[in-house]
Every structure is written in C-alpha cells, then in structure tokens.
C-alpha positions, 0 to 999 in steps of 0.5 A: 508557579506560586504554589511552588515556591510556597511549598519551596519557602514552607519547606527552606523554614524547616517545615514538614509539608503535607501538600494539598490540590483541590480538583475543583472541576477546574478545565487545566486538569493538568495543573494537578497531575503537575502537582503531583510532580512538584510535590515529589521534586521538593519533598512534601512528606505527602501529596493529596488532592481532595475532590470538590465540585464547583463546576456544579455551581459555574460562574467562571470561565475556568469552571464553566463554557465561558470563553478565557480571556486572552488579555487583562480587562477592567474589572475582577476577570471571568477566570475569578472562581466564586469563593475558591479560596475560601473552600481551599483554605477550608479544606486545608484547615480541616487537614491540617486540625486532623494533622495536628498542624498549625501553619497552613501556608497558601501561594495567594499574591496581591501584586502581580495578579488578575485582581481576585478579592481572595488573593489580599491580605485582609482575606488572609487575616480574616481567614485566620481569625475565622479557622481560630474561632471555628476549630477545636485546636482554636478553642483549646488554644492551640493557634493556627497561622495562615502564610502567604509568603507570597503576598507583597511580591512581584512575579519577577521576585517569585522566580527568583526566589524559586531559583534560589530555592531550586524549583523546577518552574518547568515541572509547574502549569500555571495555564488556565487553558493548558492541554493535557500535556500541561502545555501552555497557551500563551496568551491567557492572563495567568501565561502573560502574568507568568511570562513578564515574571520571567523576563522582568527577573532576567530568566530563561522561560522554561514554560512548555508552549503549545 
C-alpha cells in the first residue's frame, strides 16, 4: 500500500520511475508478484526485483519459523527484519548511482506503523548523508536525495491520497502472511494497520481476504 502511493506521488512530480522490490526471503512472496502489478498500473518506465538473502541471518517472524503476531505489543514487534532498510535503500542507491539518478524515493512511515527504528525520519536523513558521503556521484557533487513522502502521514491520509492519485489499492498486499494468491489474513499488524486506514479515511476496503 505505501510503496504504491510512493511510486504514485514519485511519478504526479514528474519523475521517470525505475522501481525496485528486494526478494529478501521474506514468507508473503506475494508481495512481489503484486509488485510487479502496481509497477505496469502506474507506469514505472521498469520494474526489477534484486535478490538478497536475509532469511539466512533470521531474527524475524517474516524471515524465520517465528509465529506473526495477530495483534500489536509493547515494544519493537517479532515481524521488525534486522536492518532491511538499510540493505534496501542500499541497493536502490547503487541502482540509482548506476541510473544516474539522484532521488531515491522509499514508502517508510513514522505514524501509523509497527515501530520499526528504520521507518523515522532521523534514519531517512542519516541515510542520505551517509549515500553523499559513500558514492562517486557524492564525491563529484552531484547530490542524492532521499524521500520519503510518506513520513508524517496517517494510513487514512495514504489512501486517500492513493485515491487521488488513482492507485488500485486492490492490486497491492500488504499481508505479512498473505497466501499465494496474495490474500490477506486479517488479522496481522500490517492487515489491522491497513484495515483502520481504510475506514478511518471513509473507504471501501478492496483488500482480498482469505
């Protein structure tokens, strides 16, 4: 859902969009094949998936035999995935140093989401000083910007912003134990977020349910 309207408010600024998913090992493979679907809808100009393994390294419900949760608790949840932004956004940067672009635009949110320490705004800024310091195009000055458009907003302002700017929120999974048709559960932290986003915005909910 968030990765959608990111691609979606990249693209209404005029952007030409070279859109990027990490098969991590993550268990809601689905999530990429949806990707791939959102991608061709809003007109990324290309659509690539980069393979990295985390499942190797565990330490998470979504890359390990740890149970997901079915409800929010105290504390930075089982479902966070050690340092998976930071590999993310590191790839995208090598991408985009090799696309000669300067925006990198990721779907992190700081208000309506499961706590996760990459997902605030001193690690978007602290990643952007870290890609102008590590890079060639830094060096030479050519200065990358990293957006997360996301970040203030509640998941009632996501959709509707989505809406405005014509994502088909049916085509997206957010589920972190979606089956292979990408239908959702219900009932995990990423659903119940989603599913309040809705209503809260006065939406219709077009999420598939298993």
């Amino acid at each position: 859902m968030d990765s959608a309207v990111t691609l979606a408010i990249a693209r209404d600024r005029g952007f030409a969009c070279h859109a990027l998913s990490v098969d991590y090992g993550q268990r809601h493979l689905s999530e990429l094949a949806a990707a791939e679907r959102v991608c061709t809808l809003l007109g990324a100009v290309e659509h690539k998936t980069v393979h990295v393994d985390l499942r190797s390294i565990g330490g998470s419900a979504l890359t390990a035999d740890i149970d997901v949760p079915e409800q929010g608790g105290a504390g930075i949840p089982v479902t966070y995935v050690p340092a998976r932004n930071t590999i993310m956004l590191s790839v995208a940067l090598g991408w985009a140093e090799v696309l000669g672009a300067q925006d990198i635009f990721c779907g992190v949110n700081a208000v309506d989401y499961s706590g996760y320490p990459d997902c605030r705004p001193a690690f978007i800024e602290a990643f952007e000083r870290l890609a102008n310091l590590a890079t060639k195009a830094g060096v030479e000055g050519h200065a990358l910007r990293v957006h997360a458009p996301l970040m203030t907003l509640s998941k009632a302002d996501i959709a509707r912003e989505g809406m405005r700017l014509g994502v088909d929120f049916a085509a997206t999974v957010s589920c972190y134990q979606a089956d292979a048709d990408g239908r959702a559960c219900g009932h995990c932290d990423a659903c119940r977020l989603r599913a309040d986003g809705f209503a809260a915005a006065g939406l219709a909910d077009p999420t598939r349910y298993r």
